[in-house]
N, C-alpha and C positions, 0 to 999 in steps of 0.2 A: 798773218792772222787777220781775218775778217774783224770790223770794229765791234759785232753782234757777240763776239767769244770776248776780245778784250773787256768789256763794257760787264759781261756776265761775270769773270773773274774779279774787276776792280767791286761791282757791289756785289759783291756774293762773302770775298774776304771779311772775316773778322779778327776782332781781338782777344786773343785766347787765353787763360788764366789760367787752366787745370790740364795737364798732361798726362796720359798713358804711360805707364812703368815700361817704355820700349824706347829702347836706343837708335838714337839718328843717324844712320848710316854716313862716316866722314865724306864721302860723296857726294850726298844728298847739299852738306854743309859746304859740298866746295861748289857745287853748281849754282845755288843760293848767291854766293861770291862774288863767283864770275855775275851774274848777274848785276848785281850790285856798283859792281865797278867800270861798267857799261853807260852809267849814267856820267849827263853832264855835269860839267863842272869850272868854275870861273878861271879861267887860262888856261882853261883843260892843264888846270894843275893836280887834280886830283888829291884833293888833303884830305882824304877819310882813310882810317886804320881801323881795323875788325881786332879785336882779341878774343880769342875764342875759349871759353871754361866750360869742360867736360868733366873734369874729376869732380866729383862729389865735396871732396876737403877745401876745395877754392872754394866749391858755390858755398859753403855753410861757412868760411874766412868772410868770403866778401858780405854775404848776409848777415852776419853778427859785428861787423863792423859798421857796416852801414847803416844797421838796424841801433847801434848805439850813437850813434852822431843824429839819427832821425826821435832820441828820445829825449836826449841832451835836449835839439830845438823845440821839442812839444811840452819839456819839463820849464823849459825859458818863458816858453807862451803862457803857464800856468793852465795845459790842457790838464783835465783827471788823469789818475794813474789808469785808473778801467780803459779807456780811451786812449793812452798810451802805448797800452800792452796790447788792446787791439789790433791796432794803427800798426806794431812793429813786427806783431806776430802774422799779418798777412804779409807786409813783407819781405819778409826771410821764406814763408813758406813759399813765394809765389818766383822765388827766386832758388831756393833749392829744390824744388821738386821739379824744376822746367829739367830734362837732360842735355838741354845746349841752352850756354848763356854766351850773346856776343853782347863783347860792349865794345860800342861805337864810340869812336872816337874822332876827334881834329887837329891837325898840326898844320901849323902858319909855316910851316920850313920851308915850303917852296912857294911861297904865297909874294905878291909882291911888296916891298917896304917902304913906308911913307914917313914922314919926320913931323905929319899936323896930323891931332889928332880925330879929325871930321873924315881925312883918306883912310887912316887907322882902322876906327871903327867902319866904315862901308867893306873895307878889306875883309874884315872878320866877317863881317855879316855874309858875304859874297862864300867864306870858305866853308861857315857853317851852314848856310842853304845849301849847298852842293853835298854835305852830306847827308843833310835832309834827303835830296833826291836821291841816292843813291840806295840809304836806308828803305826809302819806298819801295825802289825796283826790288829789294831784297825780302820786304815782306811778301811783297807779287807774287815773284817768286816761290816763297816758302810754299805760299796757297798753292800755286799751283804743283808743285809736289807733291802736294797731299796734307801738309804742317801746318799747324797750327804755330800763330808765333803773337807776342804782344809788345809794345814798345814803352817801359818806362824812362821816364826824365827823372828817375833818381840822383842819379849822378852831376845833376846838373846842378845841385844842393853839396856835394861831398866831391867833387873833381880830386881832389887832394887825399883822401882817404883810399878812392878805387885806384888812383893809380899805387900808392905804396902797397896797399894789402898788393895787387898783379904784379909790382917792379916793373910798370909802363916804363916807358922811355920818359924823357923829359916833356918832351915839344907835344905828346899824344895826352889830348886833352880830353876827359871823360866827355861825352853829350849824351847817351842812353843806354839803357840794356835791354838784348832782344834775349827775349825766353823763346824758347822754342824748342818743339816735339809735335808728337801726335794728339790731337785733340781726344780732351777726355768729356768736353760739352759741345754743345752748341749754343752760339749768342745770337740774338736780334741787332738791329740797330736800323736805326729811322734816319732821316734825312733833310732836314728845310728844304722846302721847296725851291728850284732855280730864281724864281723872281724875289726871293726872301734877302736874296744878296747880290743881286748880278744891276749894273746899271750898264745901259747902253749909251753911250755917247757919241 
């Protein structure tokens, strides 16, 4: 791939919110994957796990549970109810209307093991960057299919809730959920300029 196509695809991607009533070809979702699982990863251990929700009864399980653990915390803050219901009612809608929901996950199970807690924490960091990169290659991806896809950090509020509503495994630790379909908008999105953060040294 010429860096003129890459460069086109990486800013052209957006983040997508509203989806077309059209079903994601299981295909489409395994190419996406593959993709995904191509990226690096610290020991080329590879500790990212995709669970993939199609059925309609999960996405509306996981969205009213999570949507009740997200109103629990906003009722604790003392947010308004108006402002509650808003905040909950996007989203559930923005998580049952996607027709593919992955939620990304990490397991330390093949990760290596330290007895201080300074190696501890860089270990995890190292595992959950790695599926940062992976989750990237996997939006790329979508884009370039044709998909529209968005990345919440819900789960990273309720780890404990998404894995019992799915019956995750133990070690498979929530980090995001990817909605994804066929785009029913299109978004903008701006940029800071390269000198707004980059230092040369």
């Amino acid at each position: 791939m010429e860096i003129g196509a890459f460069l086109d695809l990486a800013r052209s991607r957006r983040s997508i919110r509203r989806y077309l009533e059209k079903p994601v070809p299981r295909a489409l979702v395994e190419k996406i994957l593959d993709a995904a699982r191509w990226a690096p990863s610290a020991h080329n251990r590879q500790p990212w796990r995709f669970a993939i929700i199609e059925s309609s009864e999960t996405k509306h399980a996981l969205a009213s549970a999570m949507g009740n653990k997200l109103r629990a915390d906003l009722e604790r803050d003392g947010v308004t109810k108006e402002l509650i219901e808003k905040d909950t009612a996007r989203s559930y809608q923005r998580i049952t209307n996607a027709p593919v929901v992955i939620v990304v996950c990490v397991t330390m199970r093949d990760m290596d093991v330290y007895s201080d807690t300074r190696r501890k924490k860089a270990e995890y960091l190292m595992a959950t960057q790695s599926v940062a990169m992976a989750t990237q290659n996997l939006l790329l991806a979508a884009h370039a299919l044709g998909l529209g896809a968005c990345w919440m950090c819900a789960p990273l509020f309720v780890p404990e809730t998404v894995r019992e509503v799915l019956k995750l495994e133990n070690d498979w630790e929530p980090q995001a959920l990817i909605t994804l379909g066929y785009a029913a908008d299109e978004r903008a999105k701006t940029r800071v300029d390269l000198n707004g953060f980059v230092m040369y040294i």
